[in-house]
C-alpha positions as CSV (number, residue, x, y, z in Angstrom):
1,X,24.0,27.1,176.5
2,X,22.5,24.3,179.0
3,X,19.5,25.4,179.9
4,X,18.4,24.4,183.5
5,X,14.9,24.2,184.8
6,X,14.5,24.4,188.8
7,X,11.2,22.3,189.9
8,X,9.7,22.7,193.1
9,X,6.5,20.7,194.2
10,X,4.5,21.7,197.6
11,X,0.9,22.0,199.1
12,X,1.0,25.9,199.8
13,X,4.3,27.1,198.5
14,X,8.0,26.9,199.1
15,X,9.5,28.0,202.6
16,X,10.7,31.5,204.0
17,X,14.2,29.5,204.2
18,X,14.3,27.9,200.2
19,X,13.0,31.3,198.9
20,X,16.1,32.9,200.3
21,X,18.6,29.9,199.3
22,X,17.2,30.1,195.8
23,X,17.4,33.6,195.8
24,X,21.6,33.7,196.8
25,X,22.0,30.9,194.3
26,X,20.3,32.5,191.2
27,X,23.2,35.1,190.5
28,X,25.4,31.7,190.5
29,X,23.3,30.2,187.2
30,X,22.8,31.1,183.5
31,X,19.8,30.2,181.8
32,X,18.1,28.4,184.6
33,X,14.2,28.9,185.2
34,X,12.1,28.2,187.7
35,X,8.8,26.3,187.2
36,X,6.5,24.7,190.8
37,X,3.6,22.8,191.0
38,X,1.4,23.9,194.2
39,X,-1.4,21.9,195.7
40,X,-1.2,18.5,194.4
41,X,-1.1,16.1,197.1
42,X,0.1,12.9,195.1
43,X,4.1,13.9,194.8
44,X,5.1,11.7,191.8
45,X,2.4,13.3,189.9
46,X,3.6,16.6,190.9
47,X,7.2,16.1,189.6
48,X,5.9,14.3,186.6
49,X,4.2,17.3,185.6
50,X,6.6,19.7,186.0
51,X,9.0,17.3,184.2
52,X,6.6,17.5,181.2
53,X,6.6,20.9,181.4
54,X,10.0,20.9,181.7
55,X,11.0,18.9,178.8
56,X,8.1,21.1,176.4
57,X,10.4,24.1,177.5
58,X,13.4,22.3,175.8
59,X,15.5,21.4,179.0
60,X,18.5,20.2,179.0
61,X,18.8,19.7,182.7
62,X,16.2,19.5,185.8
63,X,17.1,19.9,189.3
64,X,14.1,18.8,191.7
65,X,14.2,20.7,194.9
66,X,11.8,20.0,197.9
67,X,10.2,23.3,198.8
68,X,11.9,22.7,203.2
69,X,15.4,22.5,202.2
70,X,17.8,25.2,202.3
71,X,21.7,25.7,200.8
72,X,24.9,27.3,200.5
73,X,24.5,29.2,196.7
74,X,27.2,27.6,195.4
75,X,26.1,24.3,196.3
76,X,23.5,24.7,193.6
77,X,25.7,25.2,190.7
78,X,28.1,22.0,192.3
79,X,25.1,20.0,191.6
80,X,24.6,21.0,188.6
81,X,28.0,21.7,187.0
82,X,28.6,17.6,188.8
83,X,29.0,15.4,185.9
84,X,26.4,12.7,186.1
85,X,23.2,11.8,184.7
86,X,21.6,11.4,188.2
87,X,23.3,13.2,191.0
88,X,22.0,14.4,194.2
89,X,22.6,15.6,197.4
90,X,21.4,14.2,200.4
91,X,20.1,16.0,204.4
92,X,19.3,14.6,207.0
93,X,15.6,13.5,208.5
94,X,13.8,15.5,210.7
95,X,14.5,14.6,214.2
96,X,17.3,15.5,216.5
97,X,19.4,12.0,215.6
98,X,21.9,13.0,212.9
99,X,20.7,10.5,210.1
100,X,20.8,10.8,206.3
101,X,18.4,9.7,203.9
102,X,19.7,7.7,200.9
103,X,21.9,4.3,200.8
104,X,25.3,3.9,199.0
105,X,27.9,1.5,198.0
106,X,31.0,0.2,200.9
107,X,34.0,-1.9,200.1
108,X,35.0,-4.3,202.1
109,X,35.9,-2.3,204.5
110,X,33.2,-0.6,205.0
111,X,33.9,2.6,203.6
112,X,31.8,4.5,200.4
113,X,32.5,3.5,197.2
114,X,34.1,6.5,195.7
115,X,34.9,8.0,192.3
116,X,37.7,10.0,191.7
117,X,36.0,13.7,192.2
118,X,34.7,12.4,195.5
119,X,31.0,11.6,195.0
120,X,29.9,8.2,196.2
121,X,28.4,5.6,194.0
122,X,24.8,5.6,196.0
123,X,22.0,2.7,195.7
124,X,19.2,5.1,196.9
125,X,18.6,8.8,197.4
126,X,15.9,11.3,198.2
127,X,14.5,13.6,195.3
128,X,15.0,16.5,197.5
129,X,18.1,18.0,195.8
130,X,18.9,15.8,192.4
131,X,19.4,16.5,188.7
132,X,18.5,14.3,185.7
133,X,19.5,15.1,182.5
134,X,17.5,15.4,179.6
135,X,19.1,12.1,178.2
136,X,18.5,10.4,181.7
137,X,14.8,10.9,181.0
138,X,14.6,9.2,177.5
139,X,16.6,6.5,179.1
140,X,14.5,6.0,181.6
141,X,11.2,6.3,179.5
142,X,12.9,3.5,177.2
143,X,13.1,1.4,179.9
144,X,10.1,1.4,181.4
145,X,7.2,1.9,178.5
146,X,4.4,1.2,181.7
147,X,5.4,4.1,183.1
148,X,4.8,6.2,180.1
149,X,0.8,8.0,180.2
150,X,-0.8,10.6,178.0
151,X,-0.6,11.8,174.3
152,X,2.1,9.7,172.3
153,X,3.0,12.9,170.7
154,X,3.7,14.6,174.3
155,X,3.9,12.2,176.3
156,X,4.6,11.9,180.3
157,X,6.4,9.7,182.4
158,X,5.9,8.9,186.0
159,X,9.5,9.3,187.1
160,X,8.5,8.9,190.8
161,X,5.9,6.2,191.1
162,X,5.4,4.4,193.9
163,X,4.2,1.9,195.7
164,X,4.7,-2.3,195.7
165,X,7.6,-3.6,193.7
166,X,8.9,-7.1,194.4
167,X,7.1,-7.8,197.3
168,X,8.4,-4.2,199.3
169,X,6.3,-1.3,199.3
170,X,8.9,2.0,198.0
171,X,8.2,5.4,198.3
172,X,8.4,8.0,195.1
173,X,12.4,8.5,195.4
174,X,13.5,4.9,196.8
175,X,11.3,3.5,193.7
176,X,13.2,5.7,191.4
177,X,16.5,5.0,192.4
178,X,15.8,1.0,192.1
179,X,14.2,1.3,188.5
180,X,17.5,3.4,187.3
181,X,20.0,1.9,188.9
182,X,18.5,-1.8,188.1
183,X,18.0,-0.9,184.2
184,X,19.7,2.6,183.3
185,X,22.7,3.6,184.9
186,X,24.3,4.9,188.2
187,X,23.5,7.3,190.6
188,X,26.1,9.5,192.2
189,X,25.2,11.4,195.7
190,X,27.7,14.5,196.0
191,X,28.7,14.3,199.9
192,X,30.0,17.8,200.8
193,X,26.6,19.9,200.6
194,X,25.6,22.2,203.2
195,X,21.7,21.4,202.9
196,X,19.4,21.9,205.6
197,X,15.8,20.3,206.2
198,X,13.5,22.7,207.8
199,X,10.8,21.9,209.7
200,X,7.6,24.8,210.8
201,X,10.1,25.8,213.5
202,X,13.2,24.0,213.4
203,X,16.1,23.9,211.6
204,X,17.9,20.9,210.8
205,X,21.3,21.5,208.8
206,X,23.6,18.7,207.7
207,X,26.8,17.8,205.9
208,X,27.0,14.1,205.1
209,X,31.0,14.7,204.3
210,X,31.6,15.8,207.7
211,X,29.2,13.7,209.4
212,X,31.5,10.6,207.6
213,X,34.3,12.3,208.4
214,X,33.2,11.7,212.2
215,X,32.5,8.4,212.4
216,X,35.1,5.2,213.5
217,X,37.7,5.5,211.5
218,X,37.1,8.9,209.9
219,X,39.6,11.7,210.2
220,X,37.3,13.3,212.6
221,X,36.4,10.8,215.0
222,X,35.4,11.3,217.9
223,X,34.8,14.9,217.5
């Protein structure tokens, strides 16, 4: 049985809002566990210890969550059960313009770059909601040997670092996404997720299917 490991990092704990979405999606998943790092204010040294732990607890899948989104249950398990070595979902930023965080492939005319289940072949998304298989991790560790710290025997990998790469400065998730897609493999964002981003007093829900759905030439437009 896959065994799935949940990983939430945050400064004080995860919202009223993601206690309850990860509560209506546990009756959803088998053999999934739940593991946070709390306090740590460098965030790619947060998820690249509870990846460690992660992998020491024999995982076969892990699903980082940020601790101010919330979901539909079943939106969970579609991540999860989405074939894919990287997958994610994607919300939208905190401000009242609907905008999504990430970056994906068009044709030429203009339109996401689909495969056939629907996801869209992205170029960057946000760590918020993502998986990465166990396999995806050696990959990734074979690739990039800097990134490795710690015990050989045990060893770590920064997944998430950050910071200058060819002459642009890239934050945790956007550095991530460059390093696999540039020496690993692809990335596949999953567009019809109900996620919401929450802020301390608003709620910011999103649907990046729908919101395509509405623009020029969408089924919706103008809606």
């Amino acid at each position: 049985m896959t065994k799935i490991v949940i990983a939430t990092p945050s400064l004080a704990g995860p919202t009223e809002p993601y206690k309850r979405a990860l509560a209506g999606s546990a009756p959803l998943l088998e053999n999934a566990h739940f593991i946070q790092e709390i306090g740590n204010p460098y965030i790619s040294a947060a998820r690249a210890t509870m990846l460690r732990k992660a992998m020491d607890g024999q995982a076969d899948v892990v699903v980082f969550i940020d601790y101010d989104l919330s979901w539909k249950p079943e939106d969970l398990l579609t991540l999860i059960n989405t074939p894919g070595e990287v997958v994610a979902g994607t919300y939208r930023f905190k401000k009242d313009e609907e905008e999504y965080m990430g970056g994906w492939l068009t044709d030429a005319t203009g339109r996401p770059v689909l495969r056939d289940d629907g996801c869209i072949k992205a170029h960057r998304i946000p760590a918020g909601f993502m998986k990465i298989t166990k396999e995806a991790v050696d990959k990734f560790m074979r690739a990039y040997p800097e990134l490795i710290y710690g015990s050989r025997y045990a060893a770590a990998v920064d997944l998430f670092n950050h910071g200058a790469i060819d002459g642009v400065w890239y934050g945790e998730d956007y550095a991530f996404s460059k390093r696999w897609t540039e020496k690993c493999g692809d990335i596949w964002l999953i567009p019809d997720l109900d996620i919401a981003h929450h802020s301390s007093d608003r709620e910011f829900p999103g649907n990046l299917h729908e919101y395509l759905m509405r623009q020029p030439g969408g089924a919706k437009a103008g809606q």
